[in-house]
VOMITOR-215339 format. One record per residue (C-alpha): x, y, z; residue in three letters; residue number from 1. Coordinates in nm, 4 decimals. Layout:
// residues N
GUKE        X        Y        Z type seq
GUKE        X        Y        Z  ALA NUM
...
//
This chain:
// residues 450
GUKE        X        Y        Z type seq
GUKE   7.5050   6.0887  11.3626  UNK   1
GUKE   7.2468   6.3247  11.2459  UNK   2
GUKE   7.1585   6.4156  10.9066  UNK   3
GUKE   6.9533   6.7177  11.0169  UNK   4
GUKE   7.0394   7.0758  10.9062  UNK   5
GUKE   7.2143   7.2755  11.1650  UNK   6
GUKE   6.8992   7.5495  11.2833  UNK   7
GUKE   6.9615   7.9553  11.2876  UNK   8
GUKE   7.0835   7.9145  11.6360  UNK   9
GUKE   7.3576   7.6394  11.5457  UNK  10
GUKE   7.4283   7.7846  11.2185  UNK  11
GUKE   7.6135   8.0637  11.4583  UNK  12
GUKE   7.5419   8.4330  11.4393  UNK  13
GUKE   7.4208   8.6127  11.1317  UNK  14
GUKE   7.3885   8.9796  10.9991  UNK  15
GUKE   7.0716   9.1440  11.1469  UNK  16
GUKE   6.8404   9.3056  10.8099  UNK  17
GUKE   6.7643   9.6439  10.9690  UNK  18
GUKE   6.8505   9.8849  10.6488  UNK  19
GUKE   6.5821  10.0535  10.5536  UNK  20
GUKE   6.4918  10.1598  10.1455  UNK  21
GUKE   6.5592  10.5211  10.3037  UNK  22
GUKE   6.8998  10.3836  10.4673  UNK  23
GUKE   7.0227  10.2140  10.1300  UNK  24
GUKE   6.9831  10.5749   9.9613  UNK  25
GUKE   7.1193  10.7526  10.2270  UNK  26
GUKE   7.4584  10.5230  10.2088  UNK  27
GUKE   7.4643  10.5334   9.8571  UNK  28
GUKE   7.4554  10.8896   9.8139  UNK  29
GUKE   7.6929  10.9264  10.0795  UNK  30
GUKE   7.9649  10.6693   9.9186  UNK  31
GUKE   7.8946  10.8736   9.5594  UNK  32
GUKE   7.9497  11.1843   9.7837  UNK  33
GUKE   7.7287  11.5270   9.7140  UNK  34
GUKE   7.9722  11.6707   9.5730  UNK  35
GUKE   8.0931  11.4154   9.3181  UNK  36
GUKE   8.0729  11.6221   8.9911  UNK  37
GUKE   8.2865  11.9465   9.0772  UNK  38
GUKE   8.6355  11.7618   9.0626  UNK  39
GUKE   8.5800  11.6748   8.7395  UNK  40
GUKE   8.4249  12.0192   8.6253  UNK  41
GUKE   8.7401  12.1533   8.4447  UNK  42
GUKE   8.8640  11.8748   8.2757  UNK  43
GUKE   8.4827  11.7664   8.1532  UNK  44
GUKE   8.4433  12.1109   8.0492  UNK  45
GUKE   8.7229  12.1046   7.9078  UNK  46
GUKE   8.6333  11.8118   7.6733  UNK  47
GUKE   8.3017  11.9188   7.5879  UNK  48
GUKE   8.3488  12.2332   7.5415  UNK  49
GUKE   8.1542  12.3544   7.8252  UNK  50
GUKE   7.8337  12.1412   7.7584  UNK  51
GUKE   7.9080  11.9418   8.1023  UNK  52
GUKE   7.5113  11.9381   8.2878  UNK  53
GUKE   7.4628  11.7247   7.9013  UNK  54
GUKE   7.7146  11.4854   7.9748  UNK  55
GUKE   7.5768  11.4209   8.3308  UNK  56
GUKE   7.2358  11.3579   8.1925  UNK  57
GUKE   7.3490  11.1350   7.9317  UNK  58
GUKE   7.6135  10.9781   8.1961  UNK  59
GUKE   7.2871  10.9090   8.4209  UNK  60
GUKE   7.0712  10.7576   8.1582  UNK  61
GUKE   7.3402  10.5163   8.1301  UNK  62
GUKE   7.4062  10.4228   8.4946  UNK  63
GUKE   7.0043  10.3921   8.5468  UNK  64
GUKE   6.9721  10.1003   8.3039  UNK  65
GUKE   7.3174   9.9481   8.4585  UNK  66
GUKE   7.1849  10.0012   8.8191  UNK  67
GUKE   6.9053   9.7787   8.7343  UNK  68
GUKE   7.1146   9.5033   8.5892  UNK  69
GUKE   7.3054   9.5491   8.9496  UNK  70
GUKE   7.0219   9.5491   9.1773  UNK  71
GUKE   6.8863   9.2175   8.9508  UNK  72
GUKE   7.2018   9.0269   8.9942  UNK  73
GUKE   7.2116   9.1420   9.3884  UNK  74
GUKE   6.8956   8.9620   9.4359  UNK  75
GUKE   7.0811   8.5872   9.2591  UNK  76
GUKE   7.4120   8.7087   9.4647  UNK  77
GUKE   7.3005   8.8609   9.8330  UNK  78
GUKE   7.5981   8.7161   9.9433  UNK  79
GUKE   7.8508   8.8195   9.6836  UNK  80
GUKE   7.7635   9.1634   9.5445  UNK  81
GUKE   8.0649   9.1580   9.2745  UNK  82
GUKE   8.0908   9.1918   8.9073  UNK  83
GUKE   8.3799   8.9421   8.9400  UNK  84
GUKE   8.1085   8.7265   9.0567  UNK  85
GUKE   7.8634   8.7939   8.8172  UNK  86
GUKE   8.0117   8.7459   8.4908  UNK  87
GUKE   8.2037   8.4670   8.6436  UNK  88
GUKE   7.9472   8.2685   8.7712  UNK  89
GUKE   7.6632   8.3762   8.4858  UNK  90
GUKE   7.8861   8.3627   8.1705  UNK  91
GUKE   8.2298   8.2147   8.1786  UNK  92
GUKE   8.5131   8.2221   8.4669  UNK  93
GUKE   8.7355   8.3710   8.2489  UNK  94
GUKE   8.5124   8.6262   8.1517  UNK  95
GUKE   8.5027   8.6931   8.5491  UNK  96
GUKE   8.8497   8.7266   8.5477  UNK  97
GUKE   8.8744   8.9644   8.2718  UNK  98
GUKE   8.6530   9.1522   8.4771  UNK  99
GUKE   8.7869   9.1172   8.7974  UNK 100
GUKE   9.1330   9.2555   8.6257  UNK 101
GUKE   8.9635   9.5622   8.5032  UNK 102
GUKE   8.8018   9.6223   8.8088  UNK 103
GUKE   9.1621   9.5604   9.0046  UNK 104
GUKE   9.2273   9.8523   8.7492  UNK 105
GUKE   8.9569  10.0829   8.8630  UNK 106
GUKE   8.9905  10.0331   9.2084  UNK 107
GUKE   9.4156  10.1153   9.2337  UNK 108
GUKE   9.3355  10.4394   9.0383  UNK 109
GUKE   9.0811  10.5624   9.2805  UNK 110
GUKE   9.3313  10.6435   9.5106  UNK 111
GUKE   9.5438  10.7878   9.2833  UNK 112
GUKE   9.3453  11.0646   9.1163  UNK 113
GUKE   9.2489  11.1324   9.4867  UNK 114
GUKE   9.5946  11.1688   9.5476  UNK 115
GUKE   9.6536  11.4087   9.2801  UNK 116
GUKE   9.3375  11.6038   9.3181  UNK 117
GUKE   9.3878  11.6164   9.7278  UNK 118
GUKE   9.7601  11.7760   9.6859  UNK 119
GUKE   9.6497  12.0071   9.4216  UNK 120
GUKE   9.3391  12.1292   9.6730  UNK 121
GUKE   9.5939  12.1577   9.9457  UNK 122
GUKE   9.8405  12.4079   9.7271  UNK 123
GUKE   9.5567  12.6546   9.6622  UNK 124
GUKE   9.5627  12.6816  10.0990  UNK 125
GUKE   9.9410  12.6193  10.1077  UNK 126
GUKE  10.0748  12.7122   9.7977  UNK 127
GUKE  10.4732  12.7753   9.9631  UNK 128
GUKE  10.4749  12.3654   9.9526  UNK 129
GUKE  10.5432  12.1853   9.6116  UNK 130
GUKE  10.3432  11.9268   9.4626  UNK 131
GUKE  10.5974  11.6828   9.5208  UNK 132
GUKE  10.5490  11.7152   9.9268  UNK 133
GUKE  10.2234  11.7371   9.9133  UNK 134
GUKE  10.1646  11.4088   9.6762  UNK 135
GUKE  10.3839  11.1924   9.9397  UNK 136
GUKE  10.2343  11.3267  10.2273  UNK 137
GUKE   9.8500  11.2253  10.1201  UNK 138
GUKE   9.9853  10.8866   9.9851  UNK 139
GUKE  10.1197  10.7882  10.3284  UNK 140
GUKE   9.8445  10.8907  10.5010  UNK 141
GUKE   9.6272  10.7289  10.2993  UNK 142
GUKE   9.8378  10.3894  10.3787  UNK 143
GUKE   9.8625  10.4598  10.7473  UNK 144
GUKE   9.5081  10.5702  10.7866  UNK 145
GUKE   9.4089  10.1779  10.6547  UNK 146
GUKE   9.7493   9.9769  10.8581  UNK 147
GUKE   9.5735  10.1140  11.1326  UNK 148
GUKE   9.2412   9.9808  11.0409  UNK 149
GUKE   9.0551  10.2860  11.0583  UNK 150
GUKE   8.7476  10.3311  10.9052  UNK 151
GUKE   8.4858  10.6153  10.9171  UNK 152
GUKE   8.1790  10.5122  11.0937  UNK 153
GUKE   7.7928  10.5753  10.9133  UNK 154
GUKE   7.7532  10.8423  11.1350  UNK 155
GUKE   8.0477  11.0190  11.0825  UNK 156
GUKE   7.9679  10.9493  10.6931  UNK 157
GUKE   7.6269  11.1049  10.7875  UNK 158
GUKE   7.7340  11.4175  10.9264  UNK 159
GUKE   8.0279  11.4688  10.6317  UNK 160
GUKE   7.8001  11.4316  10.3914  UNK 161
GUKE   7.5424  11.6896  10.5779  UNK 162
GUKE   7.8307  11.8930  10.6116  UNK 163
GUKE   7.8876  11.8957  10.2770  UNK 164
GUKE   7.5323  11.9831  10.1840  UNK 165
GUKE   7.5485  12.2987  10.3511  UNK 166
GUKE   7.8473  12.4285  10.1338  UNK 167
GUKE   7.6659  12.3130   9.8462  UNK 168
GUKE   7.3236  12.5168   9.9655  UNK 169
GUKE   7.5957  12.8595  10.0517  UNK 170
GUKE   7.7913  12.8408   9.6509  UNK 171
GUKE   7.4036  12.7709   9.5530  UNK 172
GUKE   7.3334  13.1242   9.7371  UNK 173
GUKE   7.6286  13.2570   9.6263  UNK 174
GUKE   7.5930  13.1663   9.2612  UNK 175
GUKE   7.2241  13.2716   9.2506  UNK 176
GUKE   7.3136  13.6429   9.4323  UNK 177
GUKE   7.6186  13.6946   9.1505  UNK 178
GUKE   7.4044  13.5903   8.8048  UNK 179
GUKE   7.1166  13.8202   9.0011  UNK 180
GUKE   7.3719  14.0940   9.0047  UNK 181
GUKE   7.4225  14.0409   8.6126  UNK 182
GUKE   7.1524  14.2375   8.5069  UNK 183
GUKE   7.0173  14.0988   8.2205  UNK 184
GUKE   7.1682  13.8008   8.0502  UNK 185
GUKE   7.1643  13.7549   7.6315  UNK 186
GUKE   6.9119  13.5641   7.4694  UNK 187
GUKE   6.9886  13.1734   7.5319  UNK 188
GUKE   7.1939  13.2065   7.8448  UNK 189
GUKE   6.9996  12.9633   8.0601  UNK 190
GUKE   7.0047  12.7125   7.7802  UNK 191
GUKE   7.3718  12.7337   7.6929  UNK 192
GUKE   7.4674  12.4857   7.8977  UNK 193
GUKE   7.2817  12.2286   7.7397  UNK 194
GUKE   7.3271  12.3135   7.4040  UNK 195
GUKE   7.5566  12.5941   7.2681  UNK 196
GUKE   7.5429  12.5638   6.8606  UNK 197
GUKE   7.9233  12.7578   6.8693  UNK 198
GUKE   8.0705  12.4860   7.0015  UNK 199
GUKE   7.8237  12.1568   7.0730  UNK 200
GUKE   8.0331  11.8568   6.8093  UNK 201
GUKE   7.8682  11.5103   6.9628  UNK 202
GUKE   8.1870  11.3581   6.9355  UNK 203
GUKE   8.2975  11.5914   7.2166  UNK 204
GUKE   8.0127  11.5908   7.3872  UNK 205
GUKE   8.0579  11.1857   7.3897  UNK 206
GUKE   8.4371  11.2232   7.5203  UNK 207
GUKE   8.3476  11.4162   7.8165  UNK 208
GUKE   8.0288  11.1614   7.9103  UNK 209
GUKE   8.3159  10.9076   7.9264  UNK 210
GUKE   8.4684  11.1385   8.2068  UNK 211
GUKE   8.1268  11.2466   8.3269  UNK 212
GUKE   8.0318  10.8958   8.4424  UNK 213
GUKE   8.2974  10.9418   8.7767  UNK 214
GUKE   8.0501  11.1290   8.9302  UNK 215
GUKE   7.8075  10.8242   8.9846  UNK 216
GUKE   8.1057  10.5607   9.0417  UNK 217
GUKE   8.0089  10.4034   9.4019  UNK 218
GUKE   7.6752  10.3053   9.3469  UNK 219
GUKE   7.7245   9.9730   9.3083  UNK 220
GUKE   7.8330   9.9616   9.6743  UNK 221
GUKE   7.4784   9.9180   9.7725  UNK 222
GUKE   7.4787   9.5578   9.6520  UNK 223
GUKE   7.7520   9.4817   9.9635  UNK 224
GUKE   7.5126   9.5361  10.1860  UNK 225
GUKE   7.2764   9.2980  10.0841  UNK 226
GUKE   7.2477   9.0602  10.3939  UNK 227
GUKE   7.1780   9.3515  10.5979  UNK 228
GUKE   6.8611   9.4838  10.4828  UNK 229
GUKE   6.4857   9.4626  10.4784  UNK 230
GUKE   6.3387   9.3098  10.1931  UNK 231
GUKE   6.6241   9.2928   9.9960  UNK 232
GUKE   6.4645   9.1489   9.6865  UNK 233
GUKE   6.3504   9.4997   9.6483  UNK 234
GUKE   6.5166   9.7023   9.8354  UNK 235
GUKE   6.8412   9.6802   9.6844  UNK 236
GUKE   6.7359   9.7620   9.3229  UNK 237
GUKE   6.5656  10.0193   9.3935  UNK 238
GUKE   6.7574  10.2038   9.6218  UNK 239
GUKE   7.0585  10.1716   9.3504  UNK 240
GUKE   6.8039  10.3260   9.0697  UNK 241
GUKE   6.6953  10.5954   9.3203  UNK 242
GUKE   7.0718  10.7123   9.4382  UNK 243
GUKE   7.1936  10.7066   9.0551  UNK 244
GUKE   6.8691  10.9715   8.9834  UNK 245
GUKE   6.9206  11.1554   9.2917  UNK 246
GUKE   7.2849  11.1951   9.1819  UNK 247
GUKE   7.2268  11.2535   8.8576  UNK 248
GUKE   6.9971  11.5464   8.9608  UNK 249
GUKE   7.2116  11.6975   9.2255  UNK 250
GUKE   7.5105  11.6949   8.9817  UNK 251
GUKE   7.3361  11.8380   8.7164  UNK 252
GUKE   7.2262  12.1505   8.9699  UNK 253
GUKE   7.5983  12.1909   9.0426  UNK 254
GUKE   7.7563  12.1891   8.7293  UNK 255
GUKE   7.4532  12.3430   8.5399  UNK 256
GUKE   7.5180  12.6827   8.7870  UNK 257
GUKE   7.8731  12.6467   8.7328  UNK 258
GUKE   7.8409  12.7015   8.3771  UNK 259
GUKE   7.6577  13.0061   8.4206  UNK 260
GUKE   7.8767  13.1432   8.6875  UNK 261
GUKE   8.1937  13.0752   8.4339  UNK 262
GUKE   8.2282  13.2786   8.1388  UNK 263
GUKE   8.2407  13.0988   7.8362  UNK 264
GUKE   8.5300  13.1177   7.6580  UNK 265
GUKE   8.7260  13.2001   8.0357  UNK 266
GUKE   9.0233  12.9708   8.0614  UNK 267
GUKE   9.0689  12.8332   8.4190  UNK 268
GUKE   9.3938  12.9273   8.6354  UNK 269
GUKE   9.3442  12.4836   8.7428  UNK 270
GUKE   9.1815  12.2792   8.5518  UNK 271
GUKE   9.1660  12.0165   8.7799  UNK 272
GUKE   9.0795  12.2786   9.0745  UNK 273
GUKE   8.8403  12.4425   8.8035  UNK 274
GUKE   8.4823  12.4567   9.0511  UNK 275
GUKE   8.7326  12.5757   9.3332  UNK 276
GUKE   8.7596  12.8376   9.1070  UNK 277
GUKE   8.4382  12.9075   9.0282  UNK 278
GUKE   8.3077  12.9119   9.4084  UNK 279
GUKE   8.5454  13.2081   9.3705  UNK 280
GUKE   8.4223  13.4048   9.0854  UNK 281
GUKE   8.0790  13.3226   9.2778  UNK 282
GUKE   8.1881  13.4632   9.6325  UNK 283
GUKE   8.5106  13.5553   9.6777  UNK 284
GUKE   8.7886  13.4475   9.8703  UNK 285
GUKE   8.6239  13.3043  10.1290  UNK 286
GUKE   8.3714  13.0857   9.9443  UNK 287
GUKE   8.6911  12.9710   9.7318  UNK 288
GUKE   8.8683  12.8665  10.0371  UNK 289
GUKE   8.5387  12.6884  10.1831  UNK 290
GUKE   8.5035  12.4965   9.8837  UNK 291
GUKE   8.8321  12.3902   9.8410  UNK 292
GUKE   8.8506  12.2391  10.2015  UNK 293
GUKE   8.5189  12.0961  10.1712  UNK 294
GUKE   8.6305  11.9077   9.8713  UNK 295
GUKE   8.9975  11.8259  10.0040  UNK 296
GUKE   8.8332  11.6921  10.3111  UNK 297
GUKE   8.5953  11.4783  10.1144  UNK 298
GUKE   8.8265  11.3804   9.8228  UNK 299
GUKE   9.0939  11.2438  10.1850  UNK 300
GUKE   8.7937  11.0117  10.2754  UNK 301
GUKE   8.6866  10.9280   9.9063  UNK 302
GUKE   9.1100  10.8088   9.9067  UNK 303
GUKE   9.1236  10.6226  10.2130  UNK 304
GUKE   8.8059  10.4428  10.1410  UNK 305
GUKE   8.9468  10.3639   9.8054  UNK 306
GUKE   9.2484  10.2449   9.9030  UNK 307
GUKE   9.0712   9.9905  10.1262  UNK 308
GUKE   8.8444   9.9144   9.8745  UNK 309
GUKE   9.1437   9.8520   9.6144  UNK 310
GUKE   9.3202   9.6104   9.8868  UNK 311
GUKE   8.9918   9.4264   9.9456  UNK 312
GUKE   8.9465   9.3498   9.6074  UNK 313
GUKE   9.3033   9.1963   9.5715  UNK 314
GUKE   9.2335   8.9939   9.8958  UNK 315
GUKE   8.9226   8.8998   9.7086  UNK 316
GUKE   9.1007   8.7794   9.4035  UNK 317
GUKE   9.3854   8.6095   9.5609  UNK 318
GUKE   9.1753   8.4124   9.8034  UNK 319
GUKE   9.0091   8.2704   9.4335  UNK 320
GUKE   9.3447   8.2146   9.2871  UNK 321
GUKE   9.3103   8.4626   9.0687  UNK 322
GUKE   9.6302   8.6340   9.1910  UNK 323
GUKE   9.9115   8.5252   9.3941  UNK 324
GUKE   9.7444   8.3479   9.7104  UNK 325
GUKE  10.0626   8.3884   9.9314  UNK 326
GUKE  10.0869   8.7780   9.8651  UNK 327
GUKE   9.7521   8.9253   9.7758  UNK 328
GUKE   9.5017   8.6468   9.9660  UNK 329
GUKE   9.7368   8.6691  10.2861  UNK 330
GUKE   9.5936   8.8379  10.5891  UNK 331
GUKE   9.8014   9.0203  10.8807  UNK 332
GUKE   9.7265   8.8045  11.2295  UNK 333
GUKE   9.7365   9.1155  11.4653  UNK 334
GUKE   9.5790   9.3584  11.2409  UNK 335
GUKE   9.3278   9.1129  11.0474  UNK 336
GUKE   9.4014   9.3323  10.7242  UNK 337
GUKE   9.5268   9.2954  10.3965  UNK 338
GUKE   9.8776   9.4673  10.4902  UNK 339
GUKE  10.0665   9.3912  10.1545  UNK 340
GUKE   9.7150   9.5266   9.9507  UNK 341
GUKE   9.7083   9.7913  10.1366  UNK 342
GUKE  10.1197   9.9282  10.1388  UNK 343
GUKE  10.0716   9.8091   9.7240  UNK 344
GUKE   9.8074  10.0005   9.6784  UNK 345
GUKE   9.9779  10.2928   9.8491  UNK 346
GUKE  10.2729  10.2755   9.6635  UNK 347
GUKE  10.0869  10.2505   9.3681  UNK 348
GUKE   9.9403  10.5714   9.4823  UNK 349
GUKE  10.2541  10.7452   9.5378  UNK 350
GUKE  10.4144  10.6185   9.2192  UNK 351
GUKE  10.0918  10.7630   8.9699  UNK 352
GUKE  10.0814  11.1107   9.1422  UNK 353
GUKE  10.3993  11.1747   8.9846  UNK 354
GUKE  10.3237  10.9852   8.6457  UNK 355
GUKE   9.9580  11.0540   8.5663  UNK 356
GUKE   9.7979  11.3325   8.5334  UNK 357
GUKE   9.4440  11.3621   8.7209  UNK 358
GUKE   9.2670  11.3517   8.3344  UNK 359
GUKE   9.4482  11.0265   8.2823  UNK 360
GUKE   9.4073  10.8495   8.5481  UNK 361
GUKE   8.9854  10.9194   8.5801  UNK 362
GUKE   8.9906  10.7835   8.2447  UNK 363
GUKE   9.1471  10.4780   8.3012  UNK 364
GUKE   8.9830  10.4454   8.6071  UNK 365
GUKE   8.6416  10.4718   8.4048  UNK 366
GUKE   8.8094  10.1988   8.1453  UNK 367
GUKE   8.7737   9.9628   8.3935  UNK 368
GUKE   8.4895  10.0685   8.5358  UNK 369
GUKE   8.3018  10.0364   8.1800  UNK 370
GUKE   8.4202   9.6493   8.1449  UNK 371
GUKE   8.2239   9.5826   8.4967  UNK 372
GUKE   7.9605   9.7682   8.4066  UNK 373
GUKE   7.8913   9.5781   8.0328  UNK 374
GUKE   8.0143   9.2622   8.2038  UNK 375
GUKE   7.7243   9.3147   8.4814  UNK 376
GUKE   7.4636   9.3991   8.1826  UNK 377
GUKE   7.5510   9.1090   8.0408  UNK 378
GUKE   7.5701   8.9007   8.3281  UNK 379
GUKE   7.1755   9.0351   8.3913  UNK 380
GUKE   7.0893   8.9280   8.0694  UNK 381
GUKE   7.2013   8.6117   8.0754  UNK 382
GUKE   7.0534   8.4915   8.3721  UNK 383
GUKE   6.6980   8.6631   8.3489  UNK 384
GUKE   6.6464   8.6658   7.9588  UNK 385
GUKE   6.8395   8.3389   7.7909  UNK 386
GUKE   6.8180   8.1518   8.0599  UNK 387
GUKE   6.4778   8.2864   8.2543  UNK 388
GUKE   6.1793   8.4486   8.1379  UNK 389
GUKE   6.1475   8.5803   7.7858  UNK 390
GUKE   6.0306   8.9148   7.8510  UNK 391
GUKE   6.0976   9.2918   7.7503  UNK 392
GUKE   6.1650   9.4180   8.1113  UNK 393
GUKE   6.4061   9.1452   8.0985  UNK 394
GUKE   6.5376   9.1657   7.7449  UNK 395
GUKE   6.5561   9.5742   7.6986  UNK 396
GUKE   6.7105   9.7302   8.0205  UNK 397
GUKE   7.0947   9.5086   8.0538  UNK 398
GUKE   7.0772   9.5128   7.6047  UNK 399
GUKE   7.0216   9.8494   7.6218  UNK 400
GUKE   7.2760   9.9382   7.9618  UNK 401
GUKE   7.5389   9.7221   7.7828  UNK 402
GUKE   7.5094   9.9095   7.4513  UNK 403
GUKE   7.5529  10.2239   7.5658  UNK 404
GUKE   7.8209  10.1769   7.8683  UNK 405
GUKE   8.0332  10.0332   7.5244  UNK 406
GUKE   7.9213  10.2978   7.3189  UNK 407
GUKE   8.0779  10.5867   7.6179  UNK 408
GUKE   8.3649  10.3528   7.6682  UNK 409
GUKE   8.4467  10.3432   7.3132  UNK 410
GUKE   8.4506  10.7351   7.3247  UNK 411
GUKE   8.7771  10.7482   7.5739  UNK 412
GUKE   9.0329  10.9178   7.4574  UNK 413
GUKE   9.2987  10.7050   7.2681  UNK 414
GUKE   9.5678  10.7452   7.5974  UNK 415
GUKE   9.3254  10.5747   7.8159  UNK 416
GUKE   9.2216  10.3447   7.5430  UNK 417
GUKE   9.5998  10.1723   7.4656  UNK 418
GUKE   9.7135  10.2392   7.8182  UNK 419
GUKE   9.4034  10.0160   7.9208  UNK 420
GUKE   9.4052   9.7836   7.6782  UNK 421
GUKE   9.7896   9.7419   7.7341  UNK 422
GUKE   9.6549   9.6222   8.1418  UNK 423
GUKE   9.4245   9.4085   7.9907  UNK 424
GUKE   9.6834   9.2153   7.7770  UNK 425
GUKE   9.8438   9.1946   8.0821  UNK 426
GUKE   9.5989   9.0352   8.2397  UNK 427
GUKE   9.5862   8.8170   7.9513  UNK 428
GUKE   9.9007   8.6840   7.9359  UNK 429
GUKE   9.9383   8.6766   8.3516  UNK 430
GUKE   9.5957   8.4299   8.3194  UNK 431
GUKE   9.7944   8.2850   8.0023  UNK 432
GUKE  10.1092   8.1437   8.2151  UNK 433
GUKE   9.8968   8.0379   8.5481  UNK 434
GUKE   9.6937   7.8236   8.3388  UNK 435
GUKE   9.9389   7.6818   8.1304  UNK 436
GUKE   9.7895   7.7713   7.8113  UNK 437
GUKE   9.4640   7.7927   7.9680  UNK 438
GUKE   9.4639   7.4188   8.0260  UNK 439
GUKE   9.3813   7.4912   8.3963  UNK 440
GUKE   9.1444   7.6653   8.6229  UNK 441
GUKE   9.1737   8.0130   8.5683  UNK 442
GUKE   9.0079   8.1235   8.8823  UNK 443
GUKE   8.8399   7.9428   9.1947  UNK 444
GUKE   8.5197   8.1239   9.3360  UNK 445
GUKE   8.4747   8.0868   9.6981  UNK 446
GUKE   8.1216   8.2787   9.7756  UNK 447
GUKE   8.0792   8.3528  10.2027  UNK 448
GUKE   7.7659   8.1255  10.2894  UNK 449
GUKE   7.3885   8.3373  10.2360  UNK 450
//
């Protein structure tokens, strides 16, 4: 019998690596969506009082250094591409499971505050239909959409996401033809939204980074793809460094106009709808009602893709024990998806349109987000400082993207902050009673061959 290693051809068929640098970017952008910061205009603006282009700069800075720390750990992992793995397999298993939890967290909110935001956009075009109707009728299609197995192709991805670029370049036009037709503006208008002395207080301008940073969750997507692409030793750090800046840049454009379209001071008839409203002030009804279906239409996919992403995850964890195998790791033999995930997930959906608000439930969502992110930082620094190379490009960028992920997660409001920690305990005392007391294996990592 031989000893030899099976060859390529044996081994059976593998992923071709045909993604380009210029691919990577273009997926990432288009998971992140153009238009990622103007559901969360109101409520950010809200928080900050109206300094929101600061918070997305100081949001970016952030996810730069923690992009790094991903595209590092996608280079040890091209097979994995997971902060579950990461801190898992770098640090501690039960430190991956912590993480895993919070992530389970994020990911079951996602569709969620879609859910909220997508009924609220679909009252300002139907407003004769309650909430109520409109909340159950996005969280089942959100469930059917992924029983069925559907999923939007790249190209379709491609031409959304060029779609929405074009609404973005008309409010742009809009915007820049109404503050043209405002005569001439007080001293400091341009700079106001970066700094207003009236009302700039840090510690508000910190709150409303902590909400800011949903506009660049996604990016770490790119690492999935990891078997797929050219050079990926490269390629996959720094296409996630590049769509974070590109992001961070197109964000700050939208939000930064915003502001000076909105009058300061000017309460809005939505919050959550708040750039909806806005798009109006800018060009009338018609831009308002483009906007708002441009958004509802991307916010359906953002949900959809969410909820499969949430019901992946839990297939994820309960294949590695780290949830109940017979529910969560079980697969459907005709459809080949996670059906209980998925109609979880959904009901999950259903359940927090009526019991969060859209505020709420991007903070927690961002809770959990923050543990993966300091867990990846973490993860980064452990493998390529303390146990590799002692070096300051290996030291400085996970220290420093850990320190200040905890520094904006610290700065949630207290709501998010006990209703998180209260999942976390949770967690805790679910990994408690599988392990006996933590006398057992806490979790079992099965990684897909590289």
């Amino acid at each position: 019998m031989s000893s030899q290693p099976p060859t390529a051809a044996e081994a059976g068929p593998r992923l071709r690596r045909t993604l380009s640098l210029r691919d990577l970017v273009l997926y990432g952008i288009i998971v992140i969506q153009p238009t990622a910061p103007m559901p969360l205009f109101g409520i950010v603006h809200q928080e900050a009082r109206g300094h929101v282009v600061t918070t997305v700069l100081i949001a970016m800075v952030a996810m730069l250094f923690t992009a790094i720390s991903y595209g590092r750990m996608a280079r040890a992992y091209p097979a994995a591409g997971s902060a579950f793995t990461y801190v898992g397999r770098e640090i501690h298993p039960a430190l991956g499971y912590v993480t895993g939890w919070s992530m389970a967290m994020d990911y079951m909110l996602n569709p969620v505050i879609c859910t909220i935001w997508c009924s609220k956009a679909a009252g300002n075009i139907v407003p004769e239909i309650p909430y109520a109707l409109w909340a159950v009728f996005f969280a089942v299609l959100f469930t059917g959409l992924n029983l069925r197995g559907i999923r939007a192709s790249a190209r379709t991805n491609a031409v959304l996401a060029a779609g929405m670029g074009v609404v973005i370049v008309i409010f742009f036009a809009a915007a820049i033809r109404y503050l043209l037709g405002l005569g001439q503006p007080g001293a400091g208008f341009f700079t106001r939204p970066f700094y207003d002395s009236a009302t700039f207080a840090w510690p508000l301008v910190s709150t409303g980074t902590s909400i800011a940073v949903l506009t660049y969750i996604g990016f770490d997507g790119i690492s999935t793809l990891s078997e797929e692409v050219e050079n990926p030793r490269r390629n996959i750090l720094l296409a996630t460094v590049l769509t974070c800046l590109i992001t961070g840049v197109l964000a700050s454009l939208e939000v930064y106009v915003a502001q000076l379209v909105w009058p300061a001071g000017k309460a809005f008839p939505d919050v959550d709808t708040a750039y909806v409203h806005v798009a109006g002030q800018a060009g009338g009804i018609i831009l308002f009602q483009l906007v708002n279906a441009t958004l509802l239409v991307a916010t359906v996919g953002s949900g959809s893709g969410a909820q499969l992403g949430a019901a992946r995850l839990l297939y994820g964890m309960g294949r590695d024990n780290a949830l109940p195998k017979r529910f969560f790791g079980a697969i459907d033999p005709h459809s080949r998806i996670p059906r209980n995930n998925v109609l979880f997930t959904g009901a999950l959906a259903l359940i927090g349109a009526f019991t969060l608000t859209y505020q709420l439930g991007a903070e927690l969502l961002n809770f959990g987000a923050f543990i993966a992110f300091m867990g990846v930082n973490l993860a980064a620094f452990t493998r390529y400082f303390l146990r590799g190379e002692k070096k300051l490009s290996n030291f400085f960028p996970p220290l420093l993207g850990f320190l200040i992920c905890f520094y904006i997660w610290l700065n949630l409001r207290w709501p998010a902050r006990i209703a998180g920690s209260a999942w976390l305990a949770a967690g805790v005392l679910y990994g408690a009673w599988k392990t006996r007391g933590f006398r057992g294996d806490l979790v079992r990592f099965e990684l897909p061959p590289e």
